[in-house]
Structure formats: structure tokens, C-alpha cells
The first five atom37 places (N, CA, C, CB, O) and aatype in JSON, in Angstrom:
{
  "aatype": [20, 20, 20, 20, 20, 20, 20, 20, 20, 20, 20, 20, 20, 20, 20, 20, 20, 20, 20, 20, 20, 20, 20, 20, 20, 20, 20, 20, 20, 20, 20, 20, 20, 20, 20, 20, 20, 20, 20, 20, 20, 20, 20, 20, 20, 20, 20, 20, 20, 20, 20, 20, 20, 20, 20, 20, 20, 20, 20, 20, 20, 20, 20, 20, 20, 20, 20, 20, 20, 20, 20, 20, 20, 20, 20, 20, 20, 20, 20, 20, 20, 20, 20, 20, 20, 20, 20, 20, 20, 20, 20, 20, 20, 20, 20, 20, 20, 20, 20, 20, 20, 20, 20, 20, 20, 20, 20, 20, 20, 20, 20],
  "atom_mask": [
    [1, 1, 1, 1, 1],
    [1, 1, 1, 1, 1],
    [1, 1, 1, 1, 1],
    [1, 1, 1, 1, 1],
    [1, 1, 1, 1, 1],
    [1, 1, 1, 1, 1],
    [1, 1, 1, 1, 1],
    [1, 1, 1, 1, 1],
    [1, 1, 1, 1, 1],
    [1, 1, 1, 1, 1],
    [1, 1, 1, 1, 1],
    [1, 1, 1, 1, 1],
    [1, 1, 1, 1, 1],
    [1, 1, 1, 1, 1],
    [1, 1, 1, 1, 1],
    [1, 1, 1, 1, 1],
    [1, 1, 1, 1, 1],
    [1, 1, 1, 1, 1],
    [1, 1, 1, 1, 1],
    [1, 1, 1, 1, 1],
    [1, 1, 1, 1, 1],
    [1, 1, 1, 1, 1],
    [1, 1, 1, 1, 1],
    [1, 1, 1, 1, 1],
    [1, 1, 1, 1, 1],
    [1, 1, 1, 1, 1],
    [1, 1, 1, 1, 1],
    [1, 1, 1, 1, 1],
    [1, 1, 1, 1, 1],
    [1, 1, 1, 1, 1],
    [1, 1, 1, 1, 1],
    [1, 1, 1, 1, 1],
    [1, 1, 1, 1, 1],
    [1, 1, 1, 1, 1],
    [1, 1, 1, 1, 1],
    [1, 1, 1, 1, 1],
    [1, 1, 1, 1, 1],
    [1, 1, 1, 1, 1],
    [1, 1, 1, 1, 1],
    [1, 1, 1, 1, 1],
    [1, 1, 1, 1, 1],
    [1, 1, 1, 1, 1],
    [1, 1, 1, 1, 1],
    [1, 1, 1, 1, 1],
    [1, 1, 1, 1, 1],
    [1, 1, 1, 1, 1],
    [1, 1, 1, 1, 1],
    [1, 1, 1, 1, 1],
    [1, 1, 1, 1, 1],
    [1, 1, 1, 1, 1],
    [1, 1, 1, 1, 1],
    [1, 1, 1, 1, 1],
    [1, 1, 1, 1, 1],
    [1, 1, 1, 1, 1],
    [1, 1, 1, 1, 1],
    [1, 1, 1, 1, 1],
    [1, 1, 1, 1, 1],
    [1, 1, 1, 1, 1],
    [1, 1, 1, 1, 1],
    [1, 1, 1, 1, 1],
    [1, 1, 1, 1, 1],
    [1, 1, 1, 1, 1],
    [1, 1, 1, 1, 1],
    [1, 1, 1, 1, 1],
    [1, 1, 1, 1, 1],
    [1, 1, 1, 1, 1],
    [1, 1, 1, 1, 1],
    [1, 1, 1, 1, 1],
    [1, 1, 1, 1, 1],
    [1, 1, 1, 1, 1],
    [1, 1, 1, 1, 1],
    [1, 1, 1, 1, 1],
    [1, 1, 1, 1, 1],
    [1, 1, 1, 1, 1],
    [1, 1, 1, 1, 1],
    [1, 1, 1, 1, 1],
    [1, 1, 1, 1, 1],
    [1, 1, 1, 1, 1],
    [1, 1, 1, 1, 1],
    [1, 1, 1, 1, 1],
    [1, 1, 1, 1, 1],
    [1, 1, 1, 1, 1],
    [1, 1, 1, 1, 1],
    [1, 1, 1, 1, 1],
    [1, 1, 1, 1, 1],
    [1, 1, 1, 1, 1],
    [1, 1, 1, 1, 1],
    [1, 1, 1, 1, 1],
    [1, 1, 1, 1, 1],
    [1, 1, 1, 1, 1],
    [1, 1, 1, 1, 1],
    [1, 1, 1, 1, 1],
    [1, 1, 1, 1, 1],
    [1, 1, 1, 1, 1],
    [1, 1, 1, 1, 1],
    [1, 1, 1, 1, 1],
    [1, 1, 1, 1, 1],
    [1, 1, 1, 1, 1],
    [1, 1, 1, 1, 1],
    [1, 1, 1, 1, 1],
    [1, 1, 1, 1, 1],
    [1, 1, 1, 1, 1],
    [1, 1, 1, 1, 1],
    [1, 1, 1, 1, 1],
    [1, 1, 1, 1, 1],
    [1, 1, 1, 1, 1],
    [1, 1, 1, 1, 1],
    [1, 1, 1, 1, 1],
    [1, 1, 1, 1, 1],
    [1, 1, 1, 1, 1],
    [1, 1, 1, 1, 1]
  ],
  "atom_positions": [
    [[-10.8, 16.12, 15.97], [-9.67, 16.77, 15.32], [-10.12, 17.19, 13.92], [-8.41, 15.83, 15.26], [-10.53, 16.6, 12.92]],
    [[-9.95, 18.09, 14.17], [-9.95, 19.01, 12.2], [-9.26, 19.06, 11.04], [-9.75, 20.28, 12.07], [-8.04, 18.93, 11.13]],
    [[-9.66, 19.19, 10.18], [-8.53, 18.96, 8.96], [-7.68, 20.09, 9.02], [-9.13, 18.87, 7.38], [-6.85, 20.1, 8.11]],
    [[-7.64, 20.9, 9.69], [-6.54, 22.4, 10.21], [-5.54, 21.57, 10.82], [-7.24, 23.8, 11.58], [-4.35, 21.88, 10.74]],
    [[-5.9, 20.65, 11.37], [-4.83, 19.5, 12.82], [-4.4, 18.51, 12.14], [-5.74, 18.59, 14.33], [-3.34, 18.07, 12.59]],
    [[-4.94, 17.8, 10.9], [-4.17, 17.0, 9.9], [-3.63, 17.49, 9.02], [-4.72, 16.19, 9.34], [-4.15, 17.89, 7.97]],
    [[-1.77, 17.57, 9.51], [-1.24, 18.6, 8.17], [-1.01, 18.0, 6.85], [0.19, 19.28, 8.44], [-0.63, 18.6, 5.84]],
    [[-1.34, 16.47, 7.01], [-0.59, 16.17, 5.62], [-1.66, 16.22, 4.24], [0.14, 14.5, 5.75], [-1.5, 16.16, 3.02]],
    [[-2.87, 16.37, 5.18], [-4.14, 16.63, 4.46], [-4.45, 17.86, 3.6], [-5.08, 16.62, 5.37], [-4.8, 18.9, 4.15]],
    [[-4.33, 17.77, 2.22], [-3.86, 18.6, 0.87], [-5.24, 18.25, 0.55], [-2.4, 18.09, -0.3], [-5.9, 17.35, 1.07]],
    [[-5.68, 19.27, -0.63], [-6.59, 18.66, -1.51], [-6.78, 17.49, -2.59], [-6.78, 19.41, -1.97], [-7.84, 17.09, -3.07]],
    [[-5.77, 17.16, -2.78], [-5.81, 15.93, -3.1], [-6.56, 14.45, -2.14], [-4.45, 15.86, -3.31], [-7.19, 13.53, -2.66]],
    [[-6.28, 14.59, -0.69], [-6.2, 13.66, -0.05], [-7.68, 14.14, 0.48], [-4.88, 13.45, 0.8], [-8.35, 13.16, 0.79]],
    [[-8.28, 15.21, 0.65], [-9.29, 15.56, 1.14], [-10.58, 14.93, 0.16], [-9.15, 17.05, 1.33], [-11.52, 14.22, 0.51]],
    [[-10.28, 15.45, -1.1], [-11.38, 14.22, -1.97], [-11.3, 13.2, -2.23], [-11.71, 14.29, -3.05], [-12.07, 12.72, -3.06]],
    [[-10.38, 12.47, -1.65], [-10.39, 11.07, -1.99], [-11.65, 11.12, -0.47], [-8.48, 9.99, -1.98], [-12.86, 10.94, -0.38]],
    [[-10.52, 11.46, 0.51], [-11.86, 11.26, 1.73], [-13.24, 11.54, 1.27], [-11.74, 12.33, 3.06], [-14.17, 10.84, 1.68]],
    [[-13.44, 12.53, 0.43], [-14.83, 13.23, 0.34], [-15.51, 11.87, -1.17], [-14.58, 15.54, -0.28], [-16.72, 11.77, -1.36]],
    [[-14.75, 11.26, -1.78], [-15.42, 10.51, -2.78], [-15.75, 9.16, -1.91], [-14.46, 10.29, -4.18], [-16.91, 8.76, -1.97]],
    [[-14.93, 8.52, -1.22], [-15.12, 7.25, -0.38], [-16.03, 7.65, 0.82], [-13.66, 6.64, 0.17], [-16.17, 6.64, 1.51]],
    [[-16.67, 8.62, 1.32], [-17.86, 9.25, 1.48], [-19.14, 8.57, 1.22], [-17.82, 10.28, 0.77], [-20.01, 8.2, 2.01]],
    [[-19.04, 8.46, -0.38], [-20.13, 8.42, -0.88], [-20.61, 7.0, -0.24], [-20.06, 8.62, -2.38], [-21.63, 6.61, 0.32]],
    [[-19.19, 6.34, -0.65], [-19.9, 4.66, -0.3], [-19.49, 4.45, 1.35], [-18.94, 3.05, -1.48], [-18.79, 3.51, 1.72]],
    [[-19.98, 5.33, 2.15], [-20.02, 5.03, 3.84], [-18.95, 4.45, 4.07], [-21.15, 4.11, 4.47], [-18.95, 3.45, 4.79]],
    [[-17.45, 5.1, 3.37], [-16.25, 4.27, 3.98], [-14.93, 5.15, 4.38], [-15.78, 3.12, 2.84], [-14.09, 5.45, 3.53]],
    [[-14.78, 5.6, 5.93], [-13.63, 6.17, 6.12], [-12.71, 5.72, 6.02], [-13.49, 6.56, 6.89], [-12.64, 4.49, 5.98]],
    [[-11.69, 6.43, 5.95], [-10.03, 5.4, 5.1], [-8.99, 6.07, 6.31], [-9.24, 6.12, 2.69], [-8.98, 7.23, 6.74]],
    [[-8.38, 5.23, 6.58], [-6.82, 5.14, 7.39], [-5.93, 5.84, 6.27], [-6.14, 3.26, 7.77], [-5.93, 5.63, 5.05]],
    [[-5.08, 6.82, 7.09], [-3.72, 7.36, 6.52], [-3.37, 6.41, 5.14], [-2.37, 7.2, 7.8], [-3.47, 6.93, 4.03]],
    [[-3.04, 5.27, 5.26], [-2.79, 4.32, 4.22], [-3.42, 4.2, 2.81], [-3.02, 3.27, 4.76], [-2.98, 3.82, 1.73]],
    [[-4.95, 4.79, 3.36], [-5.86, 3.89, 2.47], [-5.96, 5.3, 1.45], [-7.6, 3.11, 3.31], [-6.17, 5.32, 0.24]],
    [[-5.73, 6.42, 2.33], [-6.19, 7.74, 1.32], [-5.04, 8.08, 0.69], [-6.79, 9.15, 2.07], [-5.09, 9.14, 0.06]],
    [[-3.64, 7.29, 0.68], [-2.61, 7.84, -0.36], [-2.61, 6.62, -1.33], [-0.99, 8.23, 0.31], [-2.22, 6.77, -2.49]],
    [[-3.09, 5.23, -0.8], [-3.19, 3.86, -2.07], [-4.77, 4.45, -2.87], [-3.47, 1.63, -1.06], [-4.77, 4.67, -4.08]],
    [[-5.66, 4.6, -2.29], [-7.37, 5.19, -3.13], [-7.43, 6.56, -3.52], [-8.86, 5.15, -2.05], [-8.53, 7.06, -3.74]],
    [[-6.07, 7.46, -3.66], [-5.95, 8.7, -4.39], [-7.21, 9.01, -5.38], [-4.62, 8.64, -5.2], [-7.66, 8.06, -6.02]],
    [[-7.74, 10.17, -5.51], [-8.89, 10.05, -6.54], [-7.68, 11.1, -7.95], [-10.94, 11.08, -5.75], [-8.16, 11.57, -8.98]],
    [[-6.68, 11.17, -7.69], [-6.39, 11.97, -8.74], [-6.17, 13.54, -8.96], [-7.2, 11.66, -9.38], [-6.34, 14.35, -8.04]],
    [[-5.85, 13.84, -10.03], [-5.67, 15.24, -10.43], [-7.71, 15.25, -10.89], [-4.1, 15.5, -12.09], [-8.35, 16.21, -10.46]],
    [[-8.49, 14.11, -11.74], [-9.91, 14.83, -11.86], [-11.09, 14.8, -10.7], [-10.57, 14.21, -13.07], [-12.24, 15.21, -10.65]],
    [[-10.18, 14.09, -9.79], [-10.66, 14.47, -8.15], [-10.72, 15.78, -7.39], [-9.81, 13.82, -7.27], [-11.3, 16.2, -6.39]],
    [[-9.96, 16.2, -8.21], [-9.55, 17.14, -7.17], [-10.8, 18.33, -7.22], [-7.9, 17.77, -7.53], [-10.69, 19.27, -6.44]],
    [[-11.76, 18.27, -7.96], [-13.21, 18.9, -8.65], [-13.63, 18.67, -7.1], [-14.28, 17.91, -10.24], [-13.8, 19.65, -6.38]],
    [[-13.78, 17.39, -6.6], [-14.42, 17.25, -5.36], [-14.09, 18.02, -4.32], [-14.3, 16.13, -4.95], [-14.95, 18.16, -3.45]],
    [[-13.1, 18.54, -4.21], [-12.33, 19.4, -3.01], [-13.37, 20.68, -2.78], [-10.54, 20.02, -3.54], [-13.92, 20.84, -1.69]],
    [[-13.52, 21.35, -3.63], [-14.25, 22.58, -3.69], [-15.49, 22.09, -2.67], [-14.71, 23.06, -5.38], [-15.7, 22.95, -1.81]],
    [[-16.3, 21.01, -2.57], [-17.27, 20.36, -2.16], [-17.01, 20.43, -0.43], [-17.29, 18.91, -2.92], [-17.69, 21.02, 0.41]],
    [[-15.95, 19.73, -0.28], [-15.25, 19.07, 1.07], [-15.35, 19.87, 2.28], [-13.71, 18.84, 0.88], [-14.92, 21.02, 2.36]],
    [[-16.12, 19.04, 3.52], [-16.62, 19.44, 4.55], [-15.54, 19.34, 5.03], [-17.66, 18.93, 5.09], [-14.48, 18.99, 4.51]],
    [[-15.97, 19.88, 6.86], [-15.05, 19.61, 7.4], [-14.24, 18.15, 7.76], [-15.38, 20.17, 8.16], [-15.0, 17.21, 7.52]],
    [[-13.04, 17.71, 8.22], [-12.89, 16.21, 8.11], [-12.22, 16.08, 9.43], [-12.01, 15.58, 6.76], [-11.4, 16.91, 9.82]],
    [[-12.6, 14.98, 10.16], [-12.04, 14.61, 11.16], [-11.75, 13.43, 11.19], [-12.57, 14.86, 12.02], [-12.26, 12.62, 10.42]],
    [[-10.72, 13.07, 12.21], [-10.04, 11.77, 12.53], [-9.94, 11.44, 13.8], [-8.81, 11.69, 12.06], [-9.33, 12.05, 14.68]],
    [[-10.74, 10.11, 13.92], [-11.0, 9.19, 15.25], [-10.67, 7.73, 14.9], [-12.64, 9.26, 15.79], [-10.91, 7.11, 13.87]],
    [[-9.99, 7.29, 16.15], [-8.92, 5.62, 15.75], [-8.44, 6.02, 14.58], [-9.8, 3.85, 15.45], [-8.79, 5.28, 13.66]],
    [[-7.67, 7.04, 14.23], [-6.9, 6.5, 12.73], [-7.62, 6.59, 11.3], [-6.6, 4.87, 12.84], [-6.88, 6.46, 10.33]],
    [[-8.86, 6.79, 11.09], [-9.76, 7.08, 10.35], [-10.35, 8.82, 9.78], [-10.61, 6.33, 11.05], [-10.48, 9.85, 10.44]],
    [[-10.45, 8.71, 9.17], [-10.91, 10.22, 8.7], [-12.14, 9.75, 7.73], [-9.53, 11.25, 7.76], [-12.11, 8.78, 6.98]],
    [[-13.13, 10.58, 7.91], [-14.21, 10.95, 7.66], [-15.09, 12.6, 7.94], [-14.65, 9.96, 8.21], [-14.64, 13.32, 8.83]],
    [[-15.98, 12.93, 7.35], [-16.51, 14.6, 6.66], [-17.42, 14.29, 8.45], [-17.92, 14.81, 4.32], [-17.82, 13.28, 9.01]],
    [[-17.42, 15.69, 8.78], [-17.72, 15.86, 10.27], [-19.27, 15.13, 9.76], [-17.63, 17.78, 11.1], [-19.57, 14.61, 8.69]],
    [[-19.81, 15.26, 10.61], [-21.59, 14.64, 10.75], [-21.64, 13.11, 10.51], [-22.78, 15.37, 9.38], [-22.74, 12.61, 10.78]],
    [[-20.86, 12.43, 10.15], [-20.72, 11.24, 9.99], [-19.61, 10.24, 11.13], [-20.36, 11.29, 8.6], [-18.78, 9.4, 10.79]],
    [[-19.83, 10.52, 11.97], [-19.23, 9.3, 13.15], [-19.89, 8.26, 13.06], [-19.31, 9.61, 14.72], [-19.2, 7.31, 13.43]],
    [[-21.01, 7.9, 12.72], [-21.39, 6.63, 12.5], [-21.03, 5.89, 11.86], [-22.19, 6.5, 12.29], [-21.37, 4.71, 11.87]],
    [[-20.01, 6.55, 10.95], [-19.04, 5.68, 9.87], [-18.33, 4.58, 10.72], [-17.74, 6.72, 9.07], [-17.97, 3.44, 10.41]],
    [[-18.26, 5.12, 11.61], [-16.51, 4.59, 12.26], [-17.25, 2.89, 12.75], [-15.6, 5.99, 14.33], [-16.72, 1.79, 12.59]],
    [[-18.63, 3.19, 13.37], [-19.15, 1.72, 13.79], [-19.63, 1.03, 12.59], [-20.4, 1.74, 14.88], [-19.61, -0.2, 12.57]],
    [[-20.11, 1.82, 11.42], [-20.54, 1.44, 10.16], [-19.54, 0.13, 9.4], [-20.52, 2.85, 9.29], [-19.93, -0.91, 8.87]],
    [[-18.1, 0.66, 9.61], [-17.21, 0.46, 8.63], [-16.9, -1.03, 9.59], [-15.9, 1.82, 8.3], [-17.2, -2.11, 9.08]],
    [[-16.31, -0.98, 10.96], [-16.4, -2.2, 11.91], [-17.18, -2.91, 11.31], [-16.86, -2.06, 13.3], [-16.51, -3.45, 10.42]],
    [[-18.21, -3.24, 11.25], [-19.58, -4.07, 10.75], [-19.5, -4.66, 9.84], [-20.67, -3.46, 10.45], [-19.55, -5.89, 9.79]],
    [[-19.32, -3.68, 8.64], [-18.96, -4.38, 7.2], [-17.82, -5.0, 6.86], [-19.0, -3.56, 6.22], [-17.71, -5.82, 5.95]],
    [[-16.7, -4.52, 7.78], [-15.36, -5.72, 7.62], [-15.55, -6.47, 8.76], [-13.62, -5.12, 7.64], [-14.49, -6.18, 9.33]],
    [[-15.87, -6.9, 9.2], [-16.8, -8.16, 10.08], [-17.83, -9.01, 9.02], [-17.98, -7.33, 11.46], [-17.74, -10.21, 8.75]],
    [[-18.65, -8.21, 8.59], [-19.49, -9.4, 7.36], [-18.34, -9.69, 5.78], [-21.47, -8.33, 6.57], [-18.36, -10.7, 5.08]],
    [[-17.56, -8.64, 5.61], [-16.64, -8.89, 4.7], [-15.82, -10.44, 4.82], [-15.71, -7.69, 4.82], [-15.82, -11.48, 4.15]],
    [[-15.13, -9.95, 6.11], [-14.21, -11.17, 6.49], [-15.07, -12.4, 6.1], [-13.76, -11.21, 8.19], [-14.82, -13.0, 5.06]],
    [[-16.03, -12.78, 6.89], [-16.84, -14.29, 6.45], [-17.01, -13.99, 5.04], [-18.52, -14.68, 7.25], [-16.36, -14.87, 4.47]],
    [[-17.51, -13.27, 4.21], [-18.04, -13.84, 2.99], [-16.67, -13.92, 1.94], [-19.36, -12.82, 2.38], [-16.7, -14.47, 0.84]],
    [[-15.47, -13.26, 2.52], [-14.2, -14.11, 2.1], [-13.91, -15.58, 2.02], [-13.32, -13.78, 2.86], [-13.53, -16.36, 1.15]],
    [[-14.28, -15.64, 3.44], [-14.01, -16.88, 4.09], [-15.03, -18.02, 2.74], [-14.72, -16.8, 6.1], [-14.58, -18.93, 2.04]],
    [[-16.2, -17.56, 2.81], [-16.93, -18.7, 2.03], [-16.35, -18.28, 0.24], [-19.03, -18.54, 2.36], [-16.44, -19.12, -0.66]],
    [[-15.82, -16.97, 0.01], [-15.59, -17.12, -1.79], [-13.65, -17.98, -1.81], [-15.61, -14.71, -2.87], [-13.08, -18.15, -2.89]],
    [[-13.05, -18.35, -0.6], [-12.2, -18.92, -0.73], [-12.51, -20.5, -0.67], [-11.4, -18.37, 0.05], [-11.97, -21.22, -1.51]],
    [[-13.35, -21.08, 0.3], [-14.17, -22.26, -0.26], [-14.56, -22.78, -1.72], [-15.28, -22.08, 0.24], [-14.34, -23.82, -2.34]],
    [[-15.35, -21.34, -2.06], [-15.96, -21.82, -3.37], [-14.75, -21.6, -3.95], [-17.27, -21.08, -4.05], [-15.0, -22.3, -4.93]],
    [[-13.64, -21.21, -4.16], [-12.39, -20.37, -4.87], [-12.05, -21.91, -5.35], [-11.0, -19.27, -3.73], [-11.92, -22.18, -6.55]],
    [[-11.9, -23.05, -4.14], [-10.84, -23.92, -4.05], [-11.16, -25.0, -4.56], [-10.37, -24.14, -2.88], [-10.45, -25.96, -4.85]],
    [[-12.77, -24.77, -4.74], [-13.5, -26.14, -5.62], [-13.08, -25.79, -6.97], [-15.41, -26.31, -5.57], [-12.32, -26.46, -7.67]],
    [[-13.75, -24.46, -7.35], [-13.43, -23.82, -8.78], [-12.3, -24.4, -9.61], [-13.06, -22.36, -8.63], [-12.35, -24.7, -10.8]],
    [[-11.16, -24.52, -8.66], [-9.66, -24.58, -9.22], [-9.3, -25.86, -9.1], [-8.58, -23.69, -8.5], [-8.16, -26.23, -8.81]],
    [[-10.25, -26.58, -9.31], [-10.33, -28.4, -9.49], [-10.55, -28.43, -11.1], [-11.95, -29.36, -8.48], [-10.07, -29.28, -11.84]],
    [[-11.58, -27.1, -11.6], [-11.95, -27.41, -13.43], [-10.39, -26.46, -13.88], [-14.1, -26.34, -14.32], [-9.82, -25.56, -13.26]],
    [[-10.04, -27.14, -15.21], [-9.27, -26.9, -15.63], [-9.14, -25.29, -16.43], [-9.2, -27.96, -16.15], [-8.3, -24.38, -16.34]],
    [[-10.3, -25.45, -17.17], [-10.67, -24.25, -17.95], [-10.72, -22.9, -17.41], [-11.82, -24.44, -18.42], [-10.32, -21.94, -18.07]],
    [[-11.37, -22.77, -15.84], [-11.29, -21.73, -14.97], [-9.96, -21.31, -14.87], [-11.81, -22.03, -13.74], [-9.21, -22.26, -14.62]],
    [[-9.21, -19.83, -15.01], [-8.07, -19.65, -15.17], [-8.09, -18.99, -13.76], [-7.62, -18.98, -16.46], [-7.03, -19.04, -13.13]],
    [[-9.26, -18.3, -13.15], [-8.86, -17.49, -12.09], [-9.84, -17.35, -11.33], [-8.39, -16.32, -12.41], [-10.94, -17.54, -11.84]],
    [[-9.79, -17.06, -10.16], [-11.45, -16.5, -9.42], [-10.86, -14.95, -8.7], [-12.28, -17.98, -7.68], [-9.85, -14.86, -8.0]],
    [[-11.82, -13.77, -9.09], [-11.3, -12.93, -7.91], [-12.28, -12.3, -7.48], [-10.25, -11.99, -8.15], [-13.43, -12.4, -7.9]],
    [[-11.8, -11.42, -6.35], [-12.95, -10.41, -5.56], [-12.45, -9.23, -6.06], [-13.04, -10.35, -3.75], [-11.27, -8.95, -6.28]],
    [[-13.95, -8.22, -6.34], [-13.82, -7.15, -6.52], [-14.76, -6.52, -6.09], [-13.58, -6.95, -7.48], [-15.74, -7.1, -5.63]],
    [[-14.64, -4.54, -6.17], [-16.15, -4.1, -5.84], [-15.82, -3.61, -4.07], [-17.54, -5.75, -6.09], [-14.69, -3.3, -3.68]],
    [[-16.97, -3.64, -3.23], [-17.38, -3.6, -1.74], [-16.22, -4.5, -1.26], [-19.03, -4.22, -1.35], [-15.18, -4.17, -0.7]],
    [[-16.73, -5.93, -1.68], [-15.7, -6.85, -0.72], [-14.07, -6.78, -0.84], [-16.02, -8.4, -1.03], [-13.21, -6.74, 0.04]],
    [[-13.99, -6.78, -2.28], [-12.36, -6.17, -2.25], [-11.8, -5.34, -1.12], [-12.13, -5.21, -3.42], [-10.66, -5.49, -0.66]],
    [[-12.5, -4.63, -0.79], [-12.78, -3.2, 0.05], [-12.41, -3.62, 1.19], [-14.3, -2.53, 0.15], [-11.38, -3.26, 1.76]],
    [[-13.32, -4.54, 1.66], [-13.82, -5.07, 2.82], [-14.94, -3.68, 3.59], [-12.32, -5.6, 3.8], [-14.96, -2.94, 4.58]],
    [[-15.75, -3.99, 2.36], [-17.17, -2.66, 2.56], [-17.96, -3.28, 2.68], [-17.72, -1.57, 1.49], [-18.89, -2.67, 3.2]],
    [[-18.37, -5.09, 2.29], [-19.7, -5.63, 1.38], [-20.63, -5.65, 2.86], [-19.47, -7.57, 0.34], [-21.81, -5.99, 2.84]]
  ]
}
């Protein structure tokens, strides 16, 4: 399916797809109106291949390997949650530690 066949797909929503690109990560309907790149995103549009959507995902044509890519890394994501909530729960035994968080890839669930 083509971005002609996704109507809600504006230039706005097309470079967010085309910036989360970069880091090998197609985004669900959801993910491309919460990871908006903006009004100085919108520079990227001019760029923007064609985009298609398979399971719910959109990604720039030539890249279907995303779709098994992205499976993979929220599969190794999930566990290395699993172990920074371990270490999370020792952490929050010292007093002084005010917080622990994830950010980055794993936030993502990209790492």
C-alpha cells in the first residue's frame, strides 16, 4: 500500500516516518502522531520516498526488512527492561538516588 492509499498521511506525518528511518524504526499510526517531527521537520518531506504500510506499520518502500528488524529489537528491548527493573529495585534501597530511568533506543523499545 502507498502513501496515495494512506489518506491521513500529510507531510507532517510523512517525515516523522522519513526521520525514524534513520534509526531502522517503522512506527504504527500511534507512534507517528505521539513522535511528530514538527513544523522544522517538515524540511524532511521534500526528501520522502515512497511509504508503505504492512501489519500496521509504515516505513519508505525498499525497506521491508524493517518490519522483521523492529520484531527483534523489541524482543531484546523487552529483556534488557526486564534486567534495568532488577537493577532499578536494588538502586531504590540507597536513599540519595532520587530516580532511575530509560532513555534513548530502549525507551523506544529499538535497543
Amino acid at each position: 500500500m502507498g502513501l496515495q492509499d494512506n489518506e491521513f498521511l500529510g507531510k507532517s506525518e510523512a517525515a516523522s516516518i522519513l526521520y525514524h528511518d534513520i534509526f531502522d524504526y517503522p512506527l504504527n499510526a500511534k507512534e507517528i502522531i505521539k513522535w511528530g517531527v514538527g513544523k522544522k521537520g517538515l524540511s524532511l518531506f521534500k526528501k520522502t520516498k515512497e511509504i508503505l504500510n504492512k501489519d500496521g506499520l509504515y516505513f519508505l518502500k525498499g525497506k521491508e526488512n524493517l518490519l522483521y528488524k523492529r520484531a527483534l529489537k523489541e524482543r531484546i528491548s523487552k529483556r534488557k527492561i526486564e534486567i534495568a527493573k532488577k537493577n532499578a529495585s536494588i538502586l531504590a534501597k540507597f536513599p540519595t538516588i532520587k530516580g532511575v530511568f530509560i532513555t534513548g533506543a530502549l525507551a523506544m523499545n529499538n535497543a
